[in-house]
N, C-alpha and C positions, 0 to 999 in steps of 0.2 A: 504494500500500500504506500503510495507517496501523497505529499500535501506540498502543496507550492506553499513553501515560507518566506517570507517579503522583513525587509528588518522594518521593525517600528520604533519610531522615534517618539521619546516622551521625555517629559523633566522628573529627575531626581526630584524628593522631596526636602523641602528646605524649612527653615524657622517658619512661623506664621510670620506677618508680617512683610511691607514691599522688600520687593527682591530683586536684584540685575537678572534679568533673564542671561540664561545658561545654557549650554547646549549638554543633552545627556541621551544615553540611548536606553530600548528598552533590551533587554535581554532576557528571554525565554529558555523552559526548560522542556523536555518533551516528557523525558523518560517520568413573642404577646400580654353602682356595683362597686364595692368595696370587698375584700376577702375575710374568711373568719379568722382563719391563721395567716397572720404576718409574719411568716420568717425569713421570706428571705425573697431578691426580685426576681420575679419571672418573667421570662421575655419567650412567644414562642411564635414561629414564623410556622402557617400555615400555606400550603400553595394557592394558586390562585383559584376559584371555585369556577366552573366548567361556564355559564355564563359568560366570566369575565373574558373570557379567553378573549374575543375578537378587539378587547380594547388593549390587545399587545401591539396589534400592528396597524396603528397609524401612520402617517405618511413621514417624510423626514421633516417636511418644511410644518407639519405638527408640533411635531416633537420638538424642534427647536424651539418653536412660536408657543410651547407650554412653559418649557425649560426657564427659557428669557422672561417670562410675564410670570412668575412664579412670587407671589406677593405674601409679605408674612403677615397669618393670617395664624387664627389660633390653630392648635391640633384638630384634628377629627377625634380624638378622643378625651378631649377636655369639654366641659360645658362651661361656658364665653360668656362674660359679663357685656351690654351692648356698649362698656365704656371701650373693649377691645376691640377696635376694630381695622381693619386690615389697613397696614402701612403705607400700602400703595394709596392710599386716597385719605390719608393724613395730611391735616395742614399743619401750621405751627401752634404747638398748644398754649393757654394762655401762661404768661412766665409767673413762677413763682417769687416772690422780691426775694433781695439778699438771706441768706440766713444768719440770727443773731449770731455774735459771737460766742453765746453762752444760749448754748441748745434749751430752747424752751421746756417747761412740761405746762403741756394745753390742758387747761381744766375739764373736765369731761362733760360734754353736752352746750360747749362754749368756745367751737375751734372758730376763729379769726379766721374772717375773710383773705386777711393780707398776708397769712401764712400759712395759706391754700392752695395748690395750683388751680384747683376749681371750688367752685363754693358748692357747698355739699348740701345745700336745699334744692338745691336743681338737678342731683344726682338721681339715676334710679337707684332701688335699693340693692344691694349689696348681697351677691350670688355669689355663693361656696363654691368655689375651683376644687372640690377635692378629686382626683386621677382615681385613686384607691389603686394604682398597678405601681407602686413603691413601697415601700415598708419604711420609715425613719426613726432610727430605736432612740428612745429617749431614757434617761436615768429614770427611775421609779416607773418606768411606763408596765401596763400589764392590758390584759383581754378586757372592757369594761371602762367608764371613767377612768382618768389617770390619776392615781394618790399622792399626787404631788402638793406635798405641802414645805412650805418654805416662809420664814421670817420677809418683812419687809427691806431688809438690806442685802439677803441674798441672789444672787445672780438666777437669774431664768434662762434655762437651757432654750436654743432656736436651733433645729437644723435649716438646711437650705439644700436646693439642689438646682441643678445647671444641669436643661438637658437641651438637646442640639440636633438639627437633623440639615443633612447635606444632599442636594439634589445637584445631580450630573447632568450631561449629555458630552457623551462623547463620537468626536464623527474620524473612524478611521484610525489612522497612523498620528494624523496632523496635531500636535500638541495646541498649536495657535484656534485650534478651532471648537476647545474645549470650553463649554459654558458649566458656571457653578454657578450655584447660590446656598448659601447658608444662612439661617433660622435658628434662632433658640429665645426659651424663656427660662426667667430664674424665678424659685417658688422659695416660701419663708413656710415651714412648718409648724408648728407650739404643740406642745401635748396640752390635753384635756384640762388636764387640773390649772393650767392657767389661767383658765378663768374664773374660779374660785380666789383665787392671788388676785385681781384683776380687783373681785369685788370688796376685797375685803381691802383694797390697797387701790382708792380709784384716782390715785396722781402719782401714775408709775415714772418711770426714767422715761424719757423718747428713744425709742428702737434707732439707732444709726448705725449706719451699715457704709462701707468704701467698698467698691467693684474697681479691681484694679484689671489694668491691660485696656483700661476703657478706651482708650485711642481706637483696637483693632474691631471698635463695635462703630455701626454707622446704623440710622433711622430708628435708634432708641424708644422706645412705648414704655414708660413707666404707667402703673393701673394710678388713674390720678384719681381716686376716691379714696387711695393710701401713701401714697409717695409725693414727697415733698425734694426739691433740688435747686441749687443753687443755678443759673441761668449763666451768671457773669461767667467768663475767662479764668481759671483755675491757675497758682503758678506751676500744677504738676499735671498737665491737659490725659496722664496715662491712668489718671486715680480720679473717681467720682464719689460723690458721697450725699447719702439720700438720708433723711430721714421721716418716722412713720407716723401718719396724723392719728396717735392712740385714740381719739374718743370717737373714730371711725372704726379703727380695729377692735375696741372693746366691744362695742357694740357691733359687730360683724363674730366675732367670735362668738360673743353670748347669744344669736340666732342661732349660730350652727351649734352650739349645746345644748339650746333645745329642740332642733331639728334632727341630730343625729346624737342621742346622749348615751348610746352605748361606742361611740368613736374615741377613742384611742388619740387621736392624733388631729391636726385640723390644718390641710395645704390652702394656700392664699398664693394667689398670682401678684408676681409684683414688678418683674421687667419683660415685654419682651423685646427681642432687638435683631438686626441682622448682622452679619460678621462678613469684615471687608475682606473677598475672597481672592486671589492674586489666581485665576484662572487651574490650571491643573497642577500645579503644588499645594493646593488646598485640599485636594483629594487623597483621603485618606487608602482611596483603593483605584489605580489607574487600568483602564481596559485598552484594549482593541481587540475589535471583531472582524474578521475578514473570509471572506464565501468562497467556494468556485463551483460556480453552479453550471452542470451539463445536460443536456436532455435526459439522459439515465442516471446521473448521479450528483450528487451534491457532496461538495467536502467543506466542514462547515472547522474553523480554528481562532479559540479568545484565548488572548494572551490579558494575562493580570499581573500588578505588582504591586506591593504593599510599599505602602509612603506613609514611614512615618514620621520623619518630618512634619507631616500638614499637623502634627497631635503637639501638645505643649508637654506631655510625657506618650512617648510610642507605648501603645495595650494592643493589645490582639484584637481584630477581628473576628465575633463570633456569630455562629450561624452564618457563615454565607450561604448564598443559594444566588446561581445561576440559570436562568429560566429563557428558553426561546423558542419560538415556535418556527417548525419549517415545513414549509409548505409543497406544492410538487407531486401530491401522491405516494410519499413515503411507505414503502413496503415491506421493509427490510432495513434495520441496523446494522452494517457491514461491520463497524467499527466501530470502536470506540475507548477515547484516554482521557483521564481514568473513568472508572465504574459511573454510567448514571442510568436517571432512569427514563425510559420513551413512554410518553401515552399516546397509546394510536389511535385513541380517541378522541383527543386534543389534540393532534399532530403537535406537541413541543417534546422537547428535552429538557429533564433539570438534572443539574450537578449540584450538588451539596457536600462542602467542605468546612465539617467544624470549626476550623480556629484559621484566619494567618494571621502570622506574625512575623518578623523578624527572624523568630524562631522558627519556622517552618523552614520545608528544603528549600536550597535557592535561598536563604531569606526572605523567602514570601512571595520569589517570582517565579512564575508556572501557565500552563498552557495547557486548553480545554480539547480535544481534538475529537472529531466523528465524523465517517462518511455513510453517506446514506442513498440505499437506492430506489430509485423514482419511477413510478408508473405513469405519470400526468408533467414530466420533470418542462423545463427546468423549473429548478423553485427561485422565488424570488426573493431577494436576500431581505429578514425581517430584524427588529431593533430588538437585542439583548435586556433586559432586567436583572438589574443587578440585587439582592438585599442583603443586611448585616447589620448587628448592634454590637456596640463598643460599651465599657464601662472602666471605668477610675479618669478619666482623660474628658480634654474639651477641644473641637477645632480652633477656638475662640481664645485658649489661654486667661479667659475671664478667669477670677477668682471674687473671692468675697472677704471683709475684716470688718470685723468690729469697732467703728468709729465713735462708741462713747460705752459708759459705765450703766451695770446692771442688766446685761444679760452674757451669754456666753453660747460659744455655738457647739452644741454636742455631737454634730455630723455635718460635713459636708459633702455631697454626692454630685458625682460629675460622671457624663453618659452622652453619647449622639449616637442616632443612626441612619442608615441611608432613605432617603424618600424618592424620589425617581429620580431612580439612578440606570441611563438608559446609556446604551452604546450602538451605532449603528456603522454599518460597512463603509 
């Protein structure tokens, strides 16, 4: 069996952040409601359901025209307060003035217009972000209300999490013609018994919070029914620092315990933003897909290489899956490297490869290969699907710190994963 191999050219992955373009080559090898029990996250990629099938293969000048217009917009699996709304059709929000130099604490039921970014009678009310597909363990936390009790000078545990999702399209060999876009939001966590503290202590410290790396964030959405920020010119433009309008949160907290008072935990949306992407060094997993399609046969070859560079620390790739459909009258799997699996049902192919990394052969660069022969041939070459979830890491480099006294952060969790991420011949 022979396969025409063609050399592809891609970029090495480098720091986040602008870059001199480089020249580097590719080299190839041949040879997923709340839960009862939180312990631990689950992520699990399903195929695509039979349905869905004919929305693999749209056209190229689709797929580009998706790829490009890809607006950050909340999850599909978040429930969206209608203060979030999609970036692309954001104007400039009203500015919030200076902040004092001695961090307020806002009497509760008496927050200042002028230390608002929006005045919060004209707000709708305040809709629970909670995901329930994370777990954030907290000190004292258990199954049931959280039994945290705590004196009025000690510190209140906060997780946070950053999570991120990078949408591709890749066309060919050509590095120049790679479109990215990346997406994420950051969540503030509290356990239950916090609001218990809350009421028996109702002029807490102000929650402030510094996102560092903020330079590599562009079209920033703070949820402004909670987040407060300074407007002016920073002297450190790489560190932002927001702090939280408590007599919003308190009162957003005390609904969601009595709306959910066997919950454990309580997620609040509070940034989301887009990450300045520097074209195919910001992908964490680079493709190329390339066909030779014959009247009786097809030989279909993806070459992938992990980039960890595009990562602020390089983690593994997990769950990938490789998904495409080809068309032609497929009758027969002559070949195929390595092991996957055909539905002749759905005329596609998937490969599924637990982990790359660094650590994987090659360090992570590797090549999909199968020929196939055709009764209706030629087929005509269709756009790859890439998927995969990442965890300890962020493409974005954001981070989060505590910019004032009385609380403390008991976890911080950082995770992206891919959203169409398409490769086409």
């Amino acid at each position: 069996m022979t396969f025409s191999i063609e050399t592809i050219a891609v970029l090495n992955g480098d720091p986040p952040g602008p870059k001199p373009p480089k020249e580097h080559f590719f080299s190839s090898s041949e040879s997923e409601g709340e839960e009862d029990h939180r312990k631990k996250f689950k992520i699990k990629i399903k195929p695509l359901p039979a349905e869905s099938a004919n929305c693999l293969a749209p056209s190229v000048d689709e797929l580009k025209a998706s790829i490009g217009n890809i607006a950050l917009s909340p999850s599909p699996l978040v429930s969206t307060s209608p203060a979030f709304t999609a970036l692309s059709s954001l104007g400039s929000p009203p500015p919030p003035p200076p902040r004092p130099t001695s961090r307020p604490k806002l009497p509760p039921g008496k927050p200042s217009k002028g230390d608002m970014v929006c005045d919060i009678n004209d707000q709708p009310s305040l809709v629970w972000f909670d995901r329930g597909k994370f777990y954030l363990t907290f000190e004292g936390c258990s199954r049931g209300p959280s039994p945290l009790t705590m004196g009025a000078q000690d510190t209140l545990p906060v997780a946070a999490a950053f999570t991120e999702t990078v949408n591709a399209f890749f066309k060919g060999a050509n590095p120049n013609k790679c479109v990215v876009k990346i997406t994420g939001e950051m969540v503030l966590s509290f356990p239950a018994g916090i609001t218990r503290h809350f009421a028996n202590n109702p002029s807490p410290a102000v929650l402030t919070f510094s996102i560092t790396h903020y330079s590599w964030l562009e079209h920033v959405l703070p949820n402004p029914q909670l987040l407060c920020c300074d407007t002016a010119t920073t002297p450190n433009p790489d560190c932002k620092t927001f702090w939280v309008n408590m007599p919003n949160l308190m009162t957003h907290l005390k609904k969601v315990a009595e709306q959910k008072p066997q919950a454990t935990y309580y997620n609040v949306d509070m940034l989301k933003y887009q990450v300045s992407a520097q074209g195919l060094t910001s992908t964490p997993l680079n493709l190329a897909a390339s066909w030779r399609c014959e009247p009786t046969s097809t030989d279909l070859r993806i070459d992938y290489k992990y980039n960890g560079g595009s990562m602020t620390t390089p983690v593994a790739l997990n769950n990938v899956q490789f998904l495409i459909p080809v068309d032609g009258g497929v009758t027969k799997l002559l070949a195929v490297l390595p092991p996957a699996a055909w539905n002749a049902e759905q005329q596609r192919i998937l490969w599924k490869i637990p982990d790359i990394s660094q650590k994987s052969e090659n360090g992570g660069i590797g090549s999909l290969l199968a020929r196939f022969q055709l009764s209706e041939g030629p087929s005509k070459p269709s756009p790859l699907a890439v998927q995969f979830t990442s965890e300890g890491s962020t493409l974005s480099g954001c981070d989060i710190e505590l910019a004032g006294p009385g609380y403390r952060f008991s976890l911080i969790k950082k995770r992206f994963a891919a959203g169409k991420y398409l490769a086409d011949n």
